[in-house]
N, C-alpha and C positions, 0 to 999 in steps of 0.2 A: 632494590637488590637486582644485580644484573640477571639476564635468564642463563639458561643453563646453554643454552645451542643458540648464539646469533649469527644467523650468513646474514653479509650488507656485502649489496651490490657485485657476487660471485657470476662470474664470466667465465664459461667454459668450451672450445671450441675444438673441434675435428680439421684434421688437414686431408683434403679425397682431391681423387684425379677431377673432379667435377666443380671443386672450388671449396672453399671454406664455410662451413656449417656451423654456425652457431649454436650448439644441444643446447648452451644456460644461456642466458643473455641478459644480465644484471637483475637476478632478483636478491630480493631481500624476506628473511621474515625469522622466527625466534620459536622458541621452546621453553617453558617456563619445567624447574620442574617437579616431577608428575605430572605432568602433562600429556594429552594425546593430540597431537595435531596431521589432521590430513591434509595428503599432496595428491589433487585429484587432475584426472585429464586421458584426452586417449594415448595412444601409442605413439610414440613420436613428438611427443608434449618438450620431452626434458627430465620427466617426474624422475627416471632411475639414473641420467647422468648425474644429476641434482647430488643426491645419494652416494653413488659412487665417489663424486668429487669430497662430499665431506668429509668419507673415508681415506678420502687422497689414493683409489683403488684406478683413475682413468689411465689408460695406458697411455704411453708418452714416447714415442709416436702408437699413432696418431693424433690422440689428444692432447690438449694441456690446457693449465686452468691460468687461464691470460688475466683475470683482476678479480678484486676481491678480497674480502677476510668473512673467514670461518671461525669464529669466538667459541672456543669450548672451553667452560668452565676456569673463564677469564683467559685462555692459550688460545695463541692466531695458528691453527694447526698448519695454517700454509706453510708455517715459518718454520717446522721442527723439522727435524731428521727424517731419512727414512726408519732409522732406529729406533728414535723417539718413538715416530707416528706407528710404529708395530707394536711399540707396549700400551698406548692406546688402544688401539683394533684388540676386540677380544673383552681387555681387562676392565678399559672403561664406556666404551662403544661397543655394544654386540648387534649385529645384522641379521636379518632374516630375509635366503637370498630366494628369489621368485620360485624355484624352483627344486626342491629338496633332491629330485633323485638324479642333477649334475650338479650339486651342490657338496653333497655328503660323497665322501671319497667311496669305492663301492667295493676295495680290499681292505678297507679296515673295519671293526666290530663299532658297532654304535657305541658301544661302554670306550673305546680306545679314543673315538671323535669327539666324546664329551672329557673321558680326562686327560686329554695333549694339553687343552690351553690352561686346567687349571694346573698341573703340570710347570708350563713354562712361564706362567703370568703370575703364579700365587707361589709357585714353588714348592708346591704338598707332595706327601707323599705317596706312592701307588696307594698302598690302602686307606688313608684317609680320602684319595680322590678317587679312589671304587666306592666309597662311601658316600660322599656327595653327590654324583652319578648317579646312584641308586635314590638318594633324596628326589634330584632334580625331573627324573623319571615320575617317580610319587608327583610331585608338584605338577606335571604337565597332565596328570591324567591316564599315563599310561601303566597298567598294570602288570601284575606281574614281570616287574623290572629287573632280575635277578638273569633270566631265562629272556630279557629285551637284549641286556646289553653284551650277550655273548653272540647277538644274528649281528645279521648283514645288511644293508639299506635294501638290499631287493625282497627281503623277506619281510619288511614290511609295508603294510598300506600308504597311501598317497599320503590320509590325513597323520597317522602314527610318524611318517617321515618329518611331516612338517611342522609336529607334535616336538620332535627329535630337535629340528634345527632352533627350535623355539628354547631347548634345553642347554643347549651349546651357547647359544645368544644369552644365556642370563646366569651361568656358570659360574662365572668370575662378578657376581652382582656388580653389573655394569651399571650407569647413571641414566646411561642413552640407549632404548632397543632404533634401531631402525627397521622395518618390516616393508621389504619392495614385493609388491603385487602378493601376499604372503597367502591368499585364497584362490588366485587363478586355478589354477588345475583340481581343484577339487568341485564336490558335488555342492547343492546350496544348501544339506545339511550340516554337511561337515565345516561348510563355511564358517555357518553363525557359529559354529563349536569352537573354532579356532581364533575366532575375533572374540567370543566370551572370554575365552582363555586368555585371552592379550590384556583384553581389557582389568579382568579380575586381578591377576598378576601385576599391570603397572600400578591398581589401588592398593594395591597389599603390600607392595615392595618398593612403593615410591619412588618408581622409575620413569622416567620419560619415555614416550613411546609417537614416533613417526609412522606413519601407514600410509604406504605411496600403491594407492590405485586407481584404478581407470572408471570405477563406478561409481558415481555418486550416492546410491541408495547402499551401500556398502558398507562404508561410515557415518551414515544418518545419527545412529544411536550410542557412537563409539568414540566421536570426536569431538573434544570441545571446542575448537578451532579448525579451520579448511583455506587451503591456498588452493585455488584453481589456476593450471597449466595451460599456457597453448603455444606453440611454437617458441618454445625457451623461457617465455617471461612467465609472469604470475599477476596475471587479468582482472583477478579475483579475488579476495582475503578477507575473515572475517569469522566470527562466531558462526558453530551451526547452526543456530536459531538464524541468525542473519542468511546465509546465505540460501538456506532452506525455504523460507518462508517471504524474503524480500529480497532474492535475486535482484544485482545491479546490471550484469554483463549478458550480452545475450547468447555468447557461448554458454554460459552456463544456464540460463533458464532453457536451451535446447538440450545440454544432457541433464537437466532433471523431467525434461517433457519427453526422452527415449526411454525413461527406467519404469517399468512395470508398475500398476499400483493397483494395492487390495479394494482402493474406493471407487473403483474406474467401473464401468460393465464387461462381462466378461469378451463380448463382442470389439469392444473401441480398438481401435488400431494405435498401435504406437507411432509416435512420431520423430523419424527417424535424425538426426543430425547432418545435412545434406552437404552434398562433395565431400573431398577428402582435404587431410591435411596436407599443408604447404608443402611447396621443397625448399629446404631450410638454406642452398644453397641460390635462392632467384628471390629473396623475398625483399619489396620493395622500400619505401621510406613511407608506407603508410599501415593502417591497421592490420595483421595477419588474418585477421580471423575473415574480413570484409568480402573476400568471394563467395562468403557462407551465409553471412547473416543477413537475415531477414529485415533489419532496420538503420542497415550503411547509408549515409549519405555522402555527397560530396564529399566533405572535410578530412572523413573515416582514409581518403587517399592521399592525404597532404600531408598528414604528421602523423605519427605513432602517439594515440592517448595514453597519460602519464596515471601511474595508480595513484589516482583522488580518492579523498574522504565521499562517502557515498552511503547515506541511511544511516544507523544509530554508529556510533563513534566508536572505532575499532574497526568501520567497514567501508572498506578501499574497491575503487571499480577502476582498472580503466578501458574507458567505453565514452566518447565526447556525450553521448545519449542518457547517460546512467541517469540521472535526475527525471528524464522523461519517460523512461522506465516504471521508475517507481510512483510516480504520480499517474501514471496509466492506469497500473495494477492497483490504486490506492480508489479512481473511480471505477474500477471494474469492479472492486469486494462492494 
């Protein structure tokens, strides 16, 4: 059975006064569904072009998505309209964008932002879709929803907003949530509230759910599948347990050795991810990541390593090292 979301080999690129920047730069990977699969990595990865391009939302200029097919639910969404691709957006793809409170219009009522698409996508009527509204509300956890959906996005909190956009995302019960950085601006309780909430929601509704963030301990417990980002491509891929536990790349064994840990003493320093990310417009014909990493060699400057089978099957490195990696960490336990 095919999965529900396959990008193979999507290319996405920026035109700047500085030269051509490659945001995507040929990854590939899938969505089965019900599914949750994260897209992790820092700022400047790709993680929310990614996103954006499946939605077909990059602007054009600057952007355009130069190669590739996006397979949703057997359609190469490259290929449709923009017509088409609008009754998609909403009805069968719902987004959750980083940031609710420039996301959610801020003269319209939350009740008005949750029933426009079922509205124009379903076709209901004001009071059946005041009705649903009021459901969807109940369902996200927010109460008193009668007296929610007559305010205004400033009158509600960070987490209630993004409670909100999580409501409008699954409206039209959509196939596909996409959720970009969808805990950034909150606190780390309202965090874990808002990824329960993801997560419960896609078991119950048997929806696919994408989570594009920058933390790896974020989606520890949320994702059963992780693509890790770095300069456009996807380095890294593989079951949580896999990539948690038998790291192949060493970008990613340095952001899981930056994130906090309860078994650590309370004294250990963390260990931070050293330099910055590339500029996407100078980078050369060899590893991106190798100004960084701790165990470049030679080679790492000659070719760009291609994502190989690496550790239990399902799990892709590319890193020329990846093998020696794991047989390091294999005599270190």
């Amino acid at each position: 059975m095919a999965p529900l979301l396959e990008v193979k080999g999507l290319h996405t690129e920026f035109r700047t006064g500085a030269g051509r920047v490659r945001a995507v730069d040929g990854i590939s990977f899938a969505v089965e569904q019900g599914e949750t699969v994260a897209v992790v990595g820092e700022s400047g990865s790709g993680k929310s072009v990614s996103a954006l391009s499946i939605m077909r939302l990059v602007a054009d200029p600057p952007g355009r998505i130069t190669a590739g097919e996006i397979l949703f639910d057997g359609r190469d969404l490259l290929g449709l309209t923009d017509t088409e691709m609008r009754e998609i957006r909403g009805r069968d793809i719902g987004m959750v964008f980083q940031e609710p409170m420039t996301s959610l219009n801020p003269v319209l009522t939350i009740g008005r932002q949750i029933t426009e698409s079922l509205e124009q996508h379903l076709g209901t009527d004001r009071p059946s879709a005041d009705r649903r509204a009021l459901e969807l509300l109940d369902m996200v956890g927010i109460a008193d929803g009668a007296r929610r959906l007559r305010q205004y996005p400033h009158q509600l909190s960070g987490g209630m907003r993004q409670r909100v956009m999580i409501a409008v995302a699954l409206a039209c019960n959509p196939k596909l949530i996409i959720a970009d950085e969808p805990t950034t601006a909150l606190d780390v309780t309202i965090q874990a509230q808002i990824l329960e909430l993801m997560k419960s929601l896609s078991l119950r509704l048997n929806v696919a759910l994408v989570v594009i963030t920058h933390n790896l301990g974020v989606v520890a417990r949320y994702a059963s599948r992780v693509n890790v980002m770095y300069a456009g491509r996807i380095v890294e891929a593989g079951s949580a347990d896999a990539i948690y536990h038998d790291p192949r790349h060493p970008y990613t064994i340095a952001l899981l050795r930056s994130v906090p840990r309860l078994d650590r003493p309370r004294q250990a320093r963390l260990d931070p991810v050293d330099g910055q990310p590339p500029d996407l417009t100078r980078l050369d014909g060899g590893c991106a990541f190798r100004p960084r990493c701790r165990f470049a060699v030679e080679s790492c400057g000659q070719a760009i390593p291609p994502l190989a089978p690496a550790g239990e099957v399902g799990h892709f490195s590319a890193c020329f090292r990846s093998a020696e990696l794991g047989a390091a960490r294999d005599v270190a336990a």
